[in-house]
C-alpha positions in Angstrom: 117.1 46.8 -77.8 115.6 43.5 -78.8 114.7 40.8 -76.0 117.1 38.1 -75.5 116.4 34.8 -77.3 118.5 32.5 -75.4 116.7 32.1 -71.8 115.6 29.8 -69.6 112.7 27.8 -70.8 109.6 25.2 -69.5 110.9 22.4 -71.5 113.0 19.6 -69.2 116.2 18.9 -70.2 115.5 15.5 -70.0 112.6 15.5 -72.3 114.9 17.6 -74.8 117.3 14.8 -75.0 114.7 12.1 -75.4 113.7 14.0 -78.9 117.4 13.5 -80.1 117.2 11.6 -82.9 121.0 9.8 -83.2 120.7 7.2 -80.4 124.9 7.5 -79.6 124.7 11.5 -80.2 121.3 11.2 -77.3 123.6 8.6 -75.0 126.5 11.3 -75.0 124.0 13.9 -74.2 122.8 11.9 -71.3 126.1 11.7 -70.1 127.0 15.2 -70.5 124.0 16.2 -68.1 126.0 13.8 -65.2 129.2 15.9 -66.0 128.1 19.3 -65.9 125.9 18.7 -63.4 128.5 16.9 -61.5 131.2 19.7 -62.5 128.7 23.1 -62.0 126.6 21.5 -59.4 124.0 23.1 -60.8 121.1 20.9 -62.3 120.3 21.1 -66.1 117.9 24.3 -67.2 116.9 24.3 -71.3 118.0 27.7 -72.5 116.4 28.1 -76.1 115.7 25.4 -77.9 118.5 23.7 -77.8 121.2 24.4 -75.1 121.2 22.3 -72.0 122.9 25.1 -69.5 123.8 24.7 -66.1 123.8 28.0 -63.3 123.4 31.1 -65.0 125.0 34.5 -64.7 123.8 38.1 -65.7 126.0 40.3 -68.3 125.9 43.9 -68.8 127.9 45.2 -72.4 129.4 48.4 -72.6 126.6 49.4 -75.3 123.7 48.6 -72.5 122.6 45.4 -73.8 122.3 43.3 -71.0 120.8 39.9 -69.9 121.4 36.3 -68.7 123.4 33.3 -69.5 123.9 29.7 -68.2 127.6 29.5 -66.9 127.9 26.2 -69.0 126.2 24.3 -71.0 126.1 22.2 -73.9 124.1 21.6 -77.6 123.5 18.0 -79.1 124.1 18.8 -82.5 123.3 16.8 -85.4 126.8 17.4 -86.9 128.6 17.8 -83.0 128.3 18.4 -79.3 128.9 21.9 -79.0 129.9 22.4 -75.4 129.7 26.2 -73.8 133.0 25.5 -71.1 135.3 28.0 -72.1 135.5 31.2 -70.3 139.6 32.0 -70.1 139.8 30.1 -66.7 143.3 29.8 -65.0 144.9 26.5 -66.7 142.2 26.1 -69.3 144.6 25.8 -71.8 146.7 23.0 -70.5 142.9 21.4 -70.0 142.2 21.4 -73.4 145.5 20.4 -74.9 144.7 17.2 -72.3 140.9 16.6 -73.2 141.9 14.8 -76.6 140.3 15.4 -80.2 138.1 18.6 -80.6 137.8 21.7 -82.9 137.2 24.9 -81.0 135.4 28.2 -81.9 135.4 31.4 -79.5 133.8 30.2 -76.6 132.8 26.7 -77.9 134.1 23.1 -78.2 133.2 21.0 -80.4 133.6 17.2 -80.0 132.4 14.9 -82.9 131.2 11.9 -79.3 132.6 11.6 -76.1 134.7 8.8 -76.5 137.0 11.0 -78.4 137.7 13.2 -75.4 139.3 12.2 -71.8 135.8 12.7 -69.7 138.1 13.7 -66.2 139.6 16.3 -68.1 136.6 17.7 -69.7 134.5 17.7 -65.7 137.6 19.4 -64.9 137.5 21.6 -67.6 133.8 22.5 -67.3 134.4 22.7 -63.2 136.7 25.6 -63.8 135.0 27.4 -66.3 132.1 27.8 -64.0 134.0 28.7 -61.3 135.7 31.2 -63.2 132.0 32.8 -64.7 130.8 32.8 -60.8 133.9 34.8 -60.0 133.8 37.1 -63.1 130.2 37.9 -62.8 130.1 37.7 -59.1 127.1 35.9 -59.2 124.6 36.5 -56.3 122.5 33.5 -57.1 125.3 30.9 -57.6 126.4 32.2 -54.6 123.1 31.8 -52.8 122.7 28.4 -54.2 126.0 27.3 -52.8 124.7 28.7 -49.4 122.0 26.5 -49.3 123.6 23.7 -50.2 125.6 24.0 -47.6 123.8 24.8 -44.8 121.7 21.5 -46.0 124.6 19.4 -45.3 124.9 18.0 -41.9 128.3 18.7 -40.4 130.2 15.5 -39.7 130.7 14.0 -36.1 
């Protein structure tokens, strides 16, 4: 079985986003990071070339294949932002009859800019999807990552 092509890479997502060409398509890439990161509170990993993923979960098929995946992410297309936030979460489709104008394709959305789309309802949209990839997966290192984050909070007096 071949080696997975989508993986975690060096490249920041930050300088990623810098290279995209379309100054409004590179703006709404900007502000996607602040979303997802906000909504996963996971910070932004390139997978690939080209998808900015957030968290990450392992998968095991029925034929053996097996690897890992970010639990959302999103692609700064030339043509659309292909966002990776749908995962069959409880209420996902009442979010996405809210979120406003966007085509949709198995488990992507696509969204011609952001100012087509209702922003609170997309954070909330992407918020649940990763909630509901931790909880499918069970993910151990989400899991762990939420443990340290809050053990690094200092309790309130």
């Amino acid at each position: 079985m071949g080696e997975a092509k989508t993986k975690p890479t060096a490249t920041t997502a930050a300088a990623f986003i810098k290279k995209v060409a379309d100054p409004a398509r590179r703006a709404d890439a900007e502000a996607l990071v602040q979303i997802f990161q906000r909504a996963s509170g996971e910070p932004p990993v390139m997978w690939g070339p080209s998808i900015v993923g957030f968290g990450s979960y392992h998968y095991k098929y029925e034929s053996g294949r097996e690897g890992d995946m970010c639990l959302v992410g999103f692609s700064p297309r030339s043509t659309a932002l292909v966002l990776y936030a749908r995962s069959g979460a409880k209420g996902e489709d009442k979010r996405l009859a809210a979120l406003g104008k966007y085509k949709s394709s198995g488990g992507c959305i696509y969204v011609k800019r952001l100012a087509d789309v209702d922003l609170k309802t997309l954070e909330d949209l992407v918020r649940a999807s990763a909630d509901h990839m931790r909880v499918v997966h069970n993910c151990e290192v989400c899991a762990d990552n939420r443990a340290k984050k809050k053990a690094k909070k200092k309790p309130k007096a």
